[in-house]
C-alpha positions as CSV (number, residue, x, y, z in Angstrom):
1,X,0.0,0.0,0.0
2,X,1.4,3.4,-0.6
3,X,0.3,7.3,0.5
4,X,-1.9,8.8,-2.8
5,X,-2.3,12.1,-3.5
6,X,-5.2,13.9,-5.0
7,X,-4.9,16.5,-7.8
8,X,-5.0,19.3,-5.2
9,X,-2.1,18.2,-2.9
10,X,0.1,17.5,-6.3
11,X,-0.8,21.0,-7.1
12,X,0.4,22.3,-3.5
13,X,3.4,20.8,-3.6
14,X,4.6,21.3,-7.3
15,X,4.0,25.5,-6.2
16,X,6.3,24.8,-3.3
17,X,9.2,23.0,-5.0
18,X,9.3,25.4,-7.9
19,X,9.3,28.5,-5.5
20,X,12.2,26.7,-3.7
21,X,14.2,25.2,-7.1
22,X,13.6,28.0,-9.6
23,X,13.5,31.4,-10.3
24,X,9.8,31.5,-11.5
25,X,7.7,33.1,-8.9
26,X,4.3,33.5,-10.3
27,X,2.2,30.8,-9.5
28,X,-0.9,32.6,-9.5
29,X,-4.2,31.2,-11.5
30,X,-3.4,31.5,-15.6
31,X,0.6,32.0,-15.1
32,X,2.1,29.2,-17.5
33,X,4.1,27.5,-14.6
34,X,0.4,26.8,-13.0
35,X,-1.1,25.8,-16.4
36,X,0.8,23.0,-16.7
37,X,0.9,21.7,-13.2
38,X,-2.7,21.8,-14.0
39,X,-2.8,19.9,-17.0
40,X,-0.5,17.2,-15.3
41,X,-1.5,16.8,-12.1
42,X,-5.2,15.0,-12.8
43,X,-3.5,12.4,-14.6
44,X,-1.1,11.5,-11.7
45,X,-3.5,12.4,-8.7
46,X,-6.6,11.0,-7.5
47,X,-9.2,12.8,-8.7
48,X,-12.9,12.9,-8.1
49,X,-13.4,11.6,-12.1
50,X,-14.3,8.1,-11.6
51,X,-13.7,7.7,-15.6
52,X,-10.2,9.4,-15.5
53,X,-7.7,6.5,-14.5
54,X,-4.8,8.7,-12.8
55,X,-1.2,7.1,-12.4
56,X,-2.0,6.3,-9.1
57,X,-5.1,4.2,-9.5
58,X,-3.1,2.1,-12.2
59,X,0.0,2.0,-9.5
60,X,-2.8,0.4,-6.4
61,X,-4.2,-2.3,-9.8
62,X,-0.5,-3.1,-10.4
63,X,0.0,-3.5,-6.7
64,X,-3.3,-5.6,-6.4
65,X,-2.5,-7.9,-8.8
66,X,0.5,-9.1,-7.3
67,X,-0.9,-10.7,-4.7
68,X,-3.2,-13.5,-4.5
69,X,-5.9,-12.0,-2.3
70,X,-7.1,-9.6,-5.1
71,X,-5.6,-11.1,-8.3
72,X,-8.1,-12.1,-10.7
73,X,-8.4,-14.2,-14.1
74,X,-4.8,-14.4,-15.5
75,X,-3.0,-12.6,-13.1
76,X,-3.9,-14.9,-10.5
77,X,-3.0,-17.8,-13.1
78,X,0.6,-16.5,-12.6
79,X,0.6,-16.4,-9.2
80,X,-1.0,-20.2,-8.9
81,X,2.1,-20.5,-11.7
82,X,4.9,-20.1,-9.1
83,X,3.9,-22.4,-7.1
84,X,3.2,-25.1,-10.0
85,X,-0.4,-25.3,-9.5
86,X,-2.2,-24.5,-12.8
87,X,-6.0,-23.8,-12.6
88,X,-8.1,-26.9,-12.2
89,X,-10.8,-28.0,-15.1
90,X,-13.6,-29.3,-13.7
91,X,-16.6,-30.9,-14.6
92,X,-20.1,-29.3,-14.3
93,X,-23.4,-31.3,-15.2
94,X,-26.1,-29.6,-16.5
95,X,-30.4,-30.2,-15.3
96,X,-30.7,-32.3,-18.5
97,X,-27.4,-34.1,-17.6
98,X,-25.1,-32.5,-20.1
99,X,-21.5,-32.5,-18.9
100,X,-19.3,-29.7,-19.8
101,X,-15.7,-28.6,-18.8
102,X,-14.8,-25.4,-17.3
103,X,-12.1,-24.0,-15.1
104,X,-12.4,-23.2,-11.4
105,X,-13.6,-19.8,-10.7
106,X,-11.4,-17.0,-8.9
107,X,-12.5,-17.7,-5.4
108,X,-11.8,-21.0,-5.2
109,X,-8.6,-21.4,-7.0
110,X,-7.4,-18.6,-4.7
111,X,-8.3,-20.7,-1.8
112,X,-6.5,-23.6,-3.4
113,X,-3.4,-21.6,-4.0
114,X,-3.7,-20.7,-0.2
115,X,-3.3,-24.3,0.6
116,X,-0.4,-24.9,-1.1
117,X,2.1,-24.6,1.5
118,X,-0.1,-26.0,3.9
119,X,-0.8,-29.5,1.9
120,X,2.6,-29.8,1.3
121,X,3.0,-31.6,4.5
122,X,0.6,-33.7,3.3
123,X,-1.2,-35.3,6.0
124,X,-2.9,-32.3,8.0
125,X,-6.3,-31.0,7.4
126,X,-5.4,-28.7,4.2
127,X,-3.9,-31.5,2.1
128,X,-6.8,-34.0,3.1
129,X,-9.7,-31.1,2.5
130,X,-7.5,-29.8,-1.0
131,X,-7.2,-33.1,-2.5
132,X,-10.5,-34.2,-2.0
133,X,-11.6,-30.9,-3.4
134,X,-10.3,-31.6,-6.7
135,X,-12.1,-34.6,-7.3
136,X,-14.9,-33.9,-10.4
137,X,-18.2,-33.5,-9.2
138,X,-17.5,-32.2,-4.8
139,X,-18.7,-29.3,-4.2
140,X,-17.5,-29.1,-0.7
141,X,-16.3,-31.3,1.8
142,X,-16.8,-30.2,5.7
143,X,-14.3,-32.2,8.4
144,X,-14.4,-33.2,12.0
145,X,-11.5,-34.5,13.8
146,X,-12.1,-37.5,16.3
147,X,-15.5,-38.3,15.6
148,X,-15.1,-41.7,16.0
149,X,-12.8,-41.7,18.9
150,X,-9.1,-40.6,19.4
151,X,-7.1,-41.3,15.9
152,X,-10.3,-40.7,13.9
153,X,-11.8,-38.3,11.5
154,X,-15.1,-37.2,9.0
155,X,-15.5,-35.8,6.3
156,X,-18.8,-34.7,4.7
157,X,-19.0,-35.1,1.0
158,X,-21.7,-33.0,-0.5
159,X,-21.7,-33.5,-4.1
160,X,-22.3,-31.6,-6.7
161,X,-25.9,-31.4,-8.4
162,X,-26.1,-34.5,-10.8
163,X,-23.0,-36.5,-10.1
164,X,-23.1,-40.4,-8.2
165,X,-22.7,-40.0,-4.2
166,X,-21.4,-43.7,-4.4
167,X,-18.7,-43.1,-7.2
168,X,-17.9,-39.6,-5.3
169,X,-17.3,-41.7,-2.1
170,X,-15.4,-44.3,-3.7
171,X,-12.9,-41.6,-5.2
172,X,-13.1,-40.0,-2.0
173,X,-11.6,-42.7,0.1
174,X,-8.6,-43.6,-2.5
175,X,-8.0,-39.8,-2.3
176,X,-7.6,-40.0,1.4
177,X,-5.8,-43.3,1.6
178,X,-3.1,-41.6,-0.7
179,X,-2.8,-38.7,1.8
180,X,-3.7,-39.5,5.4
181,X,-1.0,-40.5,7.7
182,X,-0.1,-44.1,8.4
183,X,-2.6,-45.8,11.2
184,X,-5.2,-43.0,10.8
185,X,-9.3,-44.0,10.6
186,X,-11.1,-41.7,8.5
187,X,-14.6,-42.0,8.3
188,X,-16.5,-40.8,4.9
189,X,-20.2,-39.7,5.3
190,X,-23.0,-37.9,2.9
191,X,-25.5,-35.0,4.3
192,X,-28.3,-36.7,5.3
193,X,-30.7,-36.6,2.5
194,X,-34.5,-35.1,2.9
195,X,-36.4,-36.3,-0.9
196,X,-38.2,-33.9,-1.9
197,X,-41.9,-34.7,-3.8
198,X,-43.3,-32.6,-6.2
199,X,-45.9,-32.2,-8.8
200,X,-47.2,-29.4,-10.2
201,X,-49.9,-28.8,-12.8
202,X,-49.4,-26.5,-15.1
203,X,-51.7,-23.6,-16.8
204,X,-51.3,-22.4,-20.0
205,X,-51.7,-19.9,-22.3
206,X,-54.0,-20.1,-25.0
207,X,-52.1,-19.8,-27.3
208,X,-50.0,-22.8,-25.9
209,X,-50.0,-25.9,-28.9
210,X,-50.1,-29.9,-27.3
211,X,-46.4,-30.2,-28.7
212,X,-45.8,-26.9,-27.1
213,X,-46.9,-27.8,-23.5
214,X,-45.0,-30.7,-24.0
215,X,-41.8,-29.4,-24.1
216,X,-42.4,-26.4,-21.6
217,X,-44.0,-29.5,-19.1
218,X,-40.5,-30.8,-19.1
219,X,-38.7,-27.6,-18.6
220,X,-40.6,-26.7,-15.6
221,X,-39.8,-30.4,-14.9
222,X,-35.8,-29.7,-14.7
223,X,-36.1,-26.3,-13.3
224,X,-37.7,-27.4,-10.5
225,X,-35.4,-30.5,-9.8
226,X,-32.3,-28.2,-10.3
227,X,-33.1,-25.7,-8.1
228,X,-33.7,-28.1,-5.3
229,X,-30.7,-29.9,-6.5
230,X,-28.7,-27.1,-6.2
231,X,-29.6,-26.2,-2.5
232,X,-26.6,-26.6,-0.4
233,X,-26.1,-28.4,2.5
234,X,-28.4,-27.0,5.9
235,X,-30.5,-24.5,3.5
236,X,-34.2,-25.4,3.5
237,X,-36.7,-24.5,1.1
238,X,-37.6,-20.9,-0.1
239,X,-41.6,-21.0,-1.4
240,X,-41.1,-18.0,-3.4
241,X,-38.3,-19.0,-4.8
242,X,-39.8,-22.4,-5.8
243,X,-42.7,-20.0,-7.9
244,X,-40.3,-18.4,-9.4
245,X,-38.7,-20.9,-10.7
246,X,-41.8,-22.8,-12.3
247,X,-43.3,-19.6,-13.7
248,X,-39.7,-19.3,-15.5
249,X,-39.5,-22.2,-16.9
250,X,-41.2,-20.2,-19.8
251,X,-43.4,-17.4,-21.0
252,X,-46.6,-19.5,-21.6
253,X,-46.9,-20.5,-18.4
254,X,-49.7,-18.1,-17.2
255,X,-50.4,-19.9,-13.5
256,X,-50.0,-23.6,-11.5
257,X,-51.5,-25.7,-8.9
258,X,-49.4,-27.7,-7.0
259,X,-51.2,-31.0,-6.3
260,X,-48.3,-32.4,-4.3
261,X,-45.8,-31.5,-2.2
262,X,-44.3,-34.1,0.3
263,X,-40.6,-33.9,2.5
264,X,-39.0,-36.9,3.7
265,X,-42.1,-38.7,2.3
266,X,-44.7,-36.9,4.2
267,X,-47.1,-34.0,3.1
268,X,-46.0,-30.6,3.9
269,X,-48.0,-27.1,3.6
270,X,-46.6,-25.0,1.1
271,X,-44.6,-22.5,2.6
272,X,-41.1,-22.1,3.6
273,X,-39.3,-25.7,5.5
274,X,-36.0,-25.4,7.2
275,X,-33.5,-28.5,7.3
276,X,-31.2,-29.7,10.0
277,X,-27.2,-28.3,9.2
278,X,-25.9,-31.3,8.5
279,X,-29.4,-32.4,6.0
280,X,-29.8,-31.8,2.5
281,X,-32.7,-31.3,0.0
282,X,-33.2,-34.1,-2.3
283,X,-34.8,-34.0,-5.5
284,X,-37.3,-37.3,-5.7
285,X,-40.5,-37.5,-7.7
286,X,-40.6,-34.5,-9.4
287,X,-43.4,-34.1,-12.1
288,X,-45.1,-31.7,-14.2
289,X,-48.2,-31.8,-15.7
């Protein structure tokens, strides 16, 4: 970090040193000494122009992207670069189960580059929470030492939405055999899943054809199972949220009825439902008709 100065102080101090270094003395408004302070100092000073980028302001974004708690996109690439940890790809499925590629956002890979030192002993928390992290398809993985007695630990594997909780804990556990110390018990667990029932009939417009209502059926269909799929760990249900969703889903959809709503397999009014922390929304029977 280092001391800015705004037009005004540049301005101030540039009448000073040339009083003291020169022979010029007028400084007065519409001398030529002043004139071209003037015309310098707003493009080195901060100035109250937020569309005039001064000297300054491009000195604090140099500064800011050289290190990794405000370094975005590329510049944060090289940063993740000196430490031989290139950005992570990772795989993202879709509500009609479409799996595509893309790299880690900013966030996270900052956290990851965080870790770095950390994991490199290997067997604490940070190496065990990092590498199990970078497995496709974990969104996040929460741990509790000793829950299963002295030399024990948890982790919590919430996956993300559309990927296999058994295949997730199966990579899981050869992640942490490759990383734990020697002699250690860990203990692998899921959120505790709450299904989720649904069906929702639809109204249409008028205008709406058979093989129209058709297709827009199963949209509302996978917007509703994605947005419940997508709830993360310990966050309940949002009712408004839910009829926003369906009346999304598209522009013919005029109005619904739900006709049934059940949680952990029994019927539920339809307003907001809160979950336990460690419980997590489970898309089940979802239909739309």
């Amino acid at each position: 970090m280092f001391l800015k100065k705004s037009s005004q102080e540049i301005l101030r101090d540039a009448a000073i040193y040339i009083a003291q270094n020169t022979s010029i003395t007028n400084f007065s408004a519409g001398s030529i000494a002043r004139s071209i302070v003037e015309a310098i100092a707003p493009e080195i000073g901060v100035s109250s122009d937020t569309a005039r980028a001064s000297l300054y302001q491009f000195a604090q974004d140099v500064f800011d992207q050289g290190v990794v708690s405000k370094a975005t996109g590329d510049n944060l690439d090289l940063i993740g670069g000196l430490f031989s940890y290139p950005r992570r790809i990772q795989q993202v499925r879709s509500s009609d189960n479409t799996l595509t590629e893309e790299p880690i956002g900013d966030d996270v890979y900052r956290y990851e580059i965080t870790q770095i030192v950390p994991s490199m002993a290997t067997a604490n928390y940070s190496a065990l929470r990092l590498a199990l992290l970078t497995i496709n398809g974990m969104s996040d993985v929460i741990g509790k030492e000793y829950s299963h007695g002295t030399g024990s630990f948890s982790f919590v594997i919430i996956p993300q939405y559309g990927f296999s909780e058994d295949e997730l804990i199966h990579q899981a556990e050869e992640v942490i055999a490759n990383t734990k110390s020697f002699g250690v018990r860990p203990n692998l667990m899921l959120p505790v899943a709450v299904p989720v029932d649904l069906t929702v009939k639809l109204a249409f417009h008028e205008t709406t054809s058979d093989q129209q209502k058709s297709y827009i059926q199963s949209e509302a269909k996978n917007k509703i199972t994605e947005y419940i799929g997508l709830l993360e760990m310990g966050k309940g249900l949002i009712y408004n949220d839910l009829v926003q969703e369906i009346m999304n889903a598209h522009e013919k959809i005029i109005d619904f009825e739900i006709m049934k709503f059940y949680l952990n397999n029994e019927p539920v009014l339809l307003t907001n439902h809160e979950i336990l922390e460690d419980e997590r929304l489970v898309p089940q029977n979802i239909e739309a008709l």
